[in-house]
C-alpha positions in Angstrom: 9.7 9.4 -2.0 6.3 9.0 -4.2 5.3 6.0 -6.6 3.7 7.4 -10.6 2.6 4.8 -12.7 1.6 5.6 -15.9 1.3 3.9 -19.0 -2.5 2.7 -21.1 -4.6 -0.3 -21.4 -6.9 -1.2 -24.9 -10.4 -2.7 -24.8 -12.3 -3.1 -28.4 -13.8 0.7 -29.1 -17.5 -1.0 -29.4 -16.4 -2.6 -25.6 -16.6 0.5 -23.9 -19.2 1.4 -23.0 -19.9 -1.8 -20.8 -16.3 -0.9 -19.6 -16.9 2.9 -18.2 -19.1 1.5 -15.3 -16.0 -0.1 -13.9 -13.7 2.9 -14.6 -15.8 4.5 -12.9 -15.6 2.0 -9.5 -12.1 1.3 -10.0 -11.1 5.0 -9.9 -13.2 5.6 -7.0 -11.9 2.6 -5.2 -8.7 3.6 -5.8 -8.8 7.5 -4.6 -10.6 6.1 -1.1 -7.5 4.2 -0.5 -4.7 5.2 2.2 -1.5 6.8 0.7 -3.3 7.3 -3.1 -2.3 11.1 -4.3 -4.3 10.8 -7.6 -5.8 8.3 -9.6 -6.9 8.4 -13.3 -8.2 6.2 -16.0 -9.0 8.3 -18.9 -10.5 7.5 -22.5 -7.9 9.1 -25.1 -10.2 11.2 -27.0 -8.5 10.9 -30.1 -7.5 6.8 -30.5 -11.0 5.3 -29.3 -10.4 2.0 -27.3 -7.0 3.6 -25.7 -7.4 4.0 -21.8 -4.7 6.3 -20.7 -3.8 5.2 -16.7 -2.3 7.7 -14.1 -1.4 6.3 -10.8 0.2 8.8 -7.5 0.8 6.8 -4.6 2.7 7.9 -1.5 5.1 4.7 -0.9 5.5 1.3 -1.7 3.1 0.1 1.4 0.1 2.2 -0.1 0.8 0.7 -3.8 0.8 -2.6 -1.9 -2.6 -2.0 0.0 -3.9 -1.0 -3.2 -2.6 -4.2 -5.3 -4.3 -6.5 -3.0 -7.7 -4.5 -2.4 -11.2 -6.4 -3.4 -12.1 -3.4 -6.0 -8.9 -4.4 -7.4 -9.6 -8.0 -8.4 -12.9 -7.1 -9.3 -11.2 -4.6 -11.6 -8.8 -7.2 -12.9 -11.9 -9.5 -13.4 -13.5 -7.3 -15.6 -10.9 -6.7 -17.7 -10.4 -10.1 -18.3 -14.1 -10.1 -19.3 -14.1 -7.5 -21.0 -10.9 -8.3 -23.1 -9.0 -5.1 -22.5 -5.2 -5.7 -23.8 -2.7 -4.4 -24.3 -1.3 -3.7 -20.9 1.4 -1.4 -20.3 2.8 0.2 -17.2 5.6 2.3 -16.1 6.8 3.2 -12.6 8.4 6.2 -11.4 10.0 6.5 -7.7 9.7 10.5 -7.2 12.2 12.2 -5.1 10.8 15.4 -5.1 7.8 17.2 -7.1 6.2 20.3 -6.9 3.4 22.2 -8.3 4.1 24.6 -10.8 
């Protein structure tokens, strides 16, 4: 069984642009990690200030390592900062999935 998490965050649309640099480390940070399949934090192109988030993991012990890994809190730091809102997340255990 695989994790997805999927859902969006918001940050003010004049906020980022001092956000993208830690996209950028966060998503890198986060494809590094043990047991990550894919991970994505993309600017909807069409609502400006909406961060769509995509998150593949392989198990529960690899969603754990990468809860509690130091680009993490420095991600959650700089939301804070940043005032991104509007948090919401969704998680999907995934029995089976194939590409098609």
């Amino acid at each position: 069984m695989t994790l997805i998490l999927a859902g969006s965050i918001r940050i003010a649309p004049e906020r980022l642009a001092a956000l993208r640099p830690h996209l950028a480390a966060q998503v890198a940070g986060s494809r590094a990690e043990p047991g990550c399949l894919a991970y994505a934090l993309s600017e909807d192109p069409l609502d400006p200030g909406l961060i769509r988030v995509f998150e593949h993991f392989t198990d529960e012990a690899a969603l754990a390592f990468h809860r509690a890994s130091p680009h993490m809190a420095a991600w959650r730091a700089a939301c804070a900062e940043l005032g991104v809102h509007e948090r919401r997340m969704f998680s999907f255990d995934v029995s089976a999935y194939r590409e098609i």
